[in-house]
BALOBA-1460 file (C-alpha; in Angstrom, 3 decimals):
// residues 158
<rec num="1" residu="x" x="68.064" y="44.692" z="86.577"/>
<rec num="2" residu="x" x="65.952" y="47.954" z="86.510"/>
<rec num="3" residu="x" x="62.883" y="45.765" z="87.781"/>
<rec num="4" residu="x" x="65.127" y="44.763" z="91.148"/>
<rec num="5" residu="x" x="66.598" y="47.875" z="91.240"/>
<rec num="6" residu="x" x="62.818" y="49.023" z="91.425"/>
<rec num="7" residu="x" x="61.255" y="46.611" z="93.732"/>
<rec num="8" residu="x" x="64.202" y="47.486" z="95.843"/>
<rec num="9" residu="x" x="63.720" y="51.177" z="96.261"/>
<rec num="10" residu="x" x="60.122" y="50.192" z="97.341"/>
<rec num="11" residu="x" x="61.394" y="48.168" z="100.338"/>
<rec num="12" residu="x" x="62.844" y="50.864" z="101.541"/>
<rec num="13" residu="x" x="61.896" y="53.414" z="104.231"/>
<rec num="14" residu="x" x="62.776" y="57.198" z="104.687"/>
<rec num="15" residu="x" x="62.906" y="58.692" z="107.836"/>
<rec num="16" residu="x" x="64.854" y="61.740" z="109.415"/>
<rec num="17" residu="x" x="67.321" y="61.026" z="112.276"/>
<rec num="18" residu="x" x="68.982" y="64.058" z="114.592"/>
<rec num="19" residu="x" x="72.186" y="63.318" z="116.084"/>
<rec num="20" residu="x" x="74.040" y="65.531" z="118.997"/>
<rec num="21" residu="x" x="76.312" y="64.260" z="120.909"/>
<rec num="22" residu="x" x="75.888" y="60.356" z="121.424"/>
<rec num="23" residu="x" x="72.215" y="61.090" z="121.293"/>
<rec num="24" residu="x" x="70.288" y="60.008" z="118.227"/>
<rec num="25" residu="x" x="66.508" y="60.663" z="117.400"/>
<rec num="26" residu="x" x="64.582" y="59.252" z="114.716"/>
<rec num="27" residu="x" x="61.546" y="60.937" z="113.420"/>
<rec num="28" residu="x" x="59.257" y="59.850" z="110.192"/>
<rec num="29" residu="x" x="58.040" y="63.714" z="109.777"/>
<rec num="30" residu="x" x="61.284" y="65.745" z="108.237"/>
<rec num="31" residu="x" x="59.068" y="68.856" z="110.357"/>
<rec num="32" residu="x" x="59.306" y="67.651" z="113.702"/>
<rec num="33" residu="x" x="63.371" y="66.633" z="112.678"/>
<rec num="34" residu="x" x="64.185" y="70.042" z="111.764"/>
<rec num="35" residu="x" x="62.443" y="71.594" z="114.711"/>
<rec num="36" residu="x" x="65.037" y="69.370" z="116.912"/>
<rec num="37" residu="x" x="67.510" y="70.180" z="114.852"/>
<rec num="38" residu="x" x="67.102" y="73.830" z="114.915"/>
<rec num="39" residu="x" x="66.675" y="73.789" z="118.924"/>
<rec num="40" residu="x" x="70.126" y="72.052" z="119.399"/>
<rec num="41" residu="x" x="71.529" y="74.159" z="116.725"/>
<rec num="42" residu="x" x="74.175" y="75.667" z="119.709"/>
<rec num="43" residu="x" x="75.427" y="72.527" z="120.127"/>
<rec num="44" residu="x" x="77.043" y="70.265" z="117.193"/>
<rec num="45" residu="x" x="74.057" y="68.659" z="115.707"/>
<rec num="46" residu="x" x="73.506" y="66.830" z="112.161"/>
<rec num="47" residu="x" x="70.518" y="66.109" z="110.683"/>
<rec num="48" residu="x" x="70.756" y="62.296" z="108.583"/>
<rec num="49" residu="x" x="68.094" y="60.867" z="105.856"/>
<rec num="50" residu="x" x="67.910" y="57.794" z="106.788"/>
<rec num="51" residu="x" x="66.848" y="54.582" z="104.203"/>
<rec num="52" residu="x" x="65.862" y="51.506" z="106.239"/>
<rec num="53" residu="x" x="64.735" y="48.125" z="104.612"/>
<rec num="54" residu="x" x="61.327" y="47.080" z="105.248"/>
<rec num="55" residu="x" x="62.094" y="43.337" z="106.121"/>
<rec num="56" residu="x" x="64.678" y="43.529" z="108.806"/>
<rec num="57" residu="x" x="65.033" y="47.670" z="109.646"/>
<rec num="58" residu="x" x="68.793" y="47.837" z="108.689"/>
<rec num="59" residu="x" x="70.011" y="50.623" z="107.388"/>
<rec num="60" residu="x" x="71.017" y="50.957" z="103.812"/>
<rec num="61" residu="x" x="71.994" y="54.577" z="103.024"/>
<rec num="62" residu="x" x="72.651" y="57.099" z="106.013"/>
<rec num="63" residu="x" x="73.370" y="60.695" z="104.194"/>
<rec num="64" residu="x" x="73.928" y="63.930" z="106.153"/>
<rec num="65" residu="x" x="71.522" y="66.691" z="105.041"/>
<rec num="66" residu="x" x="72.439" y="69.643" z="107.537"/>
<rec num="67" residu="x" x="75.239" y="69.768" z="109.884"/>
<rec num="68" residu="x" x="75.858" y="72.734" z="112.421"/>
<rec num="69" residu="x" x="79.143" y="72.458" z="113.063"/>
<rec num="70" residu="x" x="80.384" y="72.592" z="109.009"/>
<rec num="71" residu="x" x="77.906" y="75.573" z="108.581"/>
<rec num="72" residu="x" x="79.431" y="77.288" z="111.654"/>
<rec num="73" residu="x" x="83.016" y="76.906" z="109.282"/>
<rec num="74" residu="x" x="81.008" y="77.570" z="106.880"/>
<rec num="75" residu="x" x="80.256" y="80.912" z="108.695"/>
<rec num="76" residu="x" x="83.196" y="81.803" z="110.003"/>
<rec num="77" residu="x" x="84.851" y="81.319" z="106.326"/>
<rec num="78" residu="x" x="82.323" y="83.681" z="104.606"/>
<rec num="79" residu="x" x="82.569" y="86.398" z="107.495"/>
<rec num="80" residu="x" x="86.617" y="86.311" z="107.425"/>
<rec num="81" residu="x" x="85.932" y="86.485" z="103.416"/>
<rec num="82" residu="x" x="83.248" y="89.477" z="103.892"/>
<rec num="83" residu="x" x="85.707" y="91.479" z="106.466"/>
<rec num="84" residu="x" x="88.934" y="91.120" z="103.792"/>
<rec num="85" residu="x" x="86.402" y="92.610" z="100.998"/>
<rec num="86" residu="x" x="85.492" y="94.616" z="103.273"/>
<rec num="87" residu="x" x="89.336" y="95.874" z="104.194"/>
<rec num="88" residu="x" x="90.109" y="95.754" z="100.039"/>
<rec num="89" residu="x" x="87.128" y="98.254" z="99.835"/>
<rec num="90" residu="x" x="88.561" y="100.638" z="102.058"/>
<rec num="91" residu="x" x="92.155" y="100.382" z="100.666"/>
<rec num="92" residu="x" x="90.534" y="100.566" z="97.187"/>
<rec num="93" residu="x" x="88.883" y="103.945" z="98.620"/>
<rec num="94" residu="x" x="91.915" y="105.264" z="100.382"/>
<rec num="95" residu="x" x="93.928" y="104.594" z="96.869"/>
<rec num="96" residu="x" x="91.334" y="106.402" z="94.812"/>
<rec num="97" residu="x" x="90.845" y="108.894" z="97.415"/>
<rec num="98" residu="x" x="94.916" y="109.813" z="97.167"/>
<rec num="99" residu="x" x="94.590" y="109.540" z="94.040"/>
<rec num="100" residu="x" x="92.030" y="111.940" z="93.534"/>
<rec num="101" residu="x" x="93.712" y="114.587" z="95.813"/>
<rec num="102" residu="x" x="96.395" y="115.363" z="93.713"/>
<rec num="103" residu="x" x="94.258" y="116.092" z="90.841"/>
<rec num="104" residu="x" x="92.256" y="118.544" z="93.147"/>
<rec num="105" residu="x" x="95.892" y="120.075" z="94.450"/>
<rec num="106" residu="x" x="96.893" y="120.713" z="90.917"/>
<rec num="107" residu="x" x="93.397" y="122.863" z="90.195"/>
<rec num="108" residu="x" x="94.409" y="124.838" z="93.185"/>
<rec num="109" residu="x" x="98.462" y="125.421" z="92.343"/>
<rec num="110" residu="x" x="96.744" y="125.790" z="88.924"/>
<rec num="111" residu="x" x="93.952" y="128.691" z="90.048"/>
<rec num="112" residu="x" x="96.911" y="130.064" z="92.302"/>
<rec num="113" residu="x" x="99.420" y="130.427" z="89.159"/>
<rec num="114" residu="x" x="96.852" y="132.547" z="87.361"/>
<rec num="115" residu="x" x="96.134" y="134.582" z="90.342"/>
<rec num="116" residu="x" x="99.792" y="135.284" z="90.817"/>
<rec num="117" residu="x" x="100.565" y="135.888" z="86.930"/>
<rec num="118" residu="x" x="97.806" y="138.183" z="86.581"/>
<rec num="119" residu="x" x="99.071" y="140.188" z="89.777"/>
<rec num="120" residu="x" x="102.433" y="140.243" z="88.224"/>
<rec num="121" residu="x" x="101.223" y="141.788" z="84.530"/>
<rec num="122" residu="x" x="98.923" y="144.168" z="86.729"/>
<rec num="123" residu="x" x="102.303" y="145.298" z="88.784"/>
<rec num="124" residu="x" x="104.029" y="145.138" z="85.615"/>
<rec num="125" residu="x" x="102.154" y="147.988" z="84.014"/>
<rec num="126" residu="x" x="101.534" y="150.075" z="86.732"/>
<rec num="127" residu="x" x="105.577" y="150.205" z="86.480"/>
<rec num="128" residu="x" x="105.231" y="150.860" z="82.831"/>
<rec num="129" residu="x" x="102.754" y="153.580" z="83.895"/>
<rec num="130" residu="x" x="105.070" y="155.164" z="86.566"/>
<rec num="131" residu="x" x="108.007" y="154.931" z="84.568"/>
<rec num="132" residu="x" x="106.450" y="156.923" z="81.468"/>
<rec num="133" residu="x" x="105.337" y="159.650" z="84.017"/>
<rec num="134" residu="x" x="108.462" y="159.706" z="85.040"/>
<rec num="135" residu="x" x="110.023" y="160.520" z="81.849"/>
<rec num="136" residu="x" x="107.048" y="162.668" z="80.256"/>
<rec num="137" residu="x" x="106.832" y="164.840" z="83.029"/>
<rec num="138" residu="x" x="108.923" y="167.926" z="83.128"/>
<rec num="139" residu="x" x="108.607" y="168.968" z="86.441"/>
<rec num="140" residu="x" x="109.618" y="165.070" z="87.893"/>
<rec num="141" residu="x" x="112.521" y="165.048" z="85.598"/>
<rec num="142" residu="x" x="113.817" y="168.680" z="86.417"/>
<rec num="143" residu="x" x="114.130" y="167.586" z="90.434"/>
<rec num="144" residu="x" x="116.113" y="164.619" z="89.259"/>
<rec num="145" residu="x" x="117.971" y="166.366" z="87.590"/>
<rec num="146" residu="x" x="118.563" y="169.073" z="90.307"/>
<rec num="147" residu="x" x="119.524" y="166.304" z="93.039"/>
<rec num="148" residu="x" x="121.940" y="164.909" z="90.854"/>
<rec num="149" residu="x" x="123.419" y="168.043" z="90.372"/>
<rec num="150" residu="x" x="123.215" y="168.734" z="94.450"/>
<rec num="151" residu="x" x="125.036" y="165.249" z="94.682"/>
<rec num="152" residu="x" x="127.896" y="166.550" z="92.176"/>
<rec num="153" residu="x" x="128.197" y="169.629" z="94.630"/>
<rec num="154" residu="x" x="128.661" y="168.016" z="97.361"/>
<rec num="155" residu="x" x="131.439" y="165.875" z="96.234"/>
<rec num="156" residu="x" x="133.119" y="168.458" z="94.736"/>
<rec num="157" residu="x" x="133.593" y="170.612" z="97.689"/>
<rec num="158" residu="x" x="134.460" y="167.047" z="99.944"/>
């Protein structure tokens, strides 16, 4: 069976056929094919191997090899595919990029909480301060002593 199987791949004949339309070429040289084939690429074109029988010219096996209107799909597919990556990129960015803010916000509220305690222990003993020169001091603590008793003086005689 192998030896018929053989002696019949010998009968047979490759060439390269472009069709377009209702148009068909044949060409022996797969070159001078693809040259057609890539000058009617606008237009829906497919580019066959062709196996033809030696005795009578029929063909026995007609397979497409390159067809311009599936690789236009083809196309079209992987650029819709390449724009939603695209778009899942930029929502992937815009995600990490809110997420990231946040964390930036909360080193600011963080640097402003330190600022502000510090500004509140610094107020706190200048209080301190003022309050113990207050007391410590003679002279401070004899006026406030005399205006309370000026107060008492004046409500007694109202």
């Amino acid at each position: 069976m192998s030896l018929d199987h053989e002696e019949d791949s010998n009968e047979h004949v490759k060439s390269w056929m472009v069709e377009w339309g209702k148009i068909n070429e044949e060409f022996e040289d797969y070159s001078k094919a693809l040259e057609l084939f890539n000058s009617k690429s606008s237009e829906d074109v497919i580019l066959y191997e062709v196996q033809r029988t030696l005795s009578d010219g029929s063909i026995v096996k007609k397979v497409p090899i390159l067809n311009t209107k599936k690789s236009r799909k083809r196309m079209e597919e992987l650029d819709k595919k390449r724009q939603k990556e695209i778009q899942n990129l930029k929502k992937e960015e815009q995600i990490k990029k809110q997420k990231d803010a946040p964390q930036k916000n909360r080193i600011q509220d963080i640097k402003y909480r330190i600022i502000l305690l510090i500004v509140i222990v610094f107020a706190f003993f200048i209080l301190l301060y003022i309050l113990s020169q207050i007391v410590t001091s003679s002279d401070t603590l004899h006026s406030h002593v005399l205006g309370y008793e000026i107060k008492r003086n004046i409500f007694e005689y109202l």
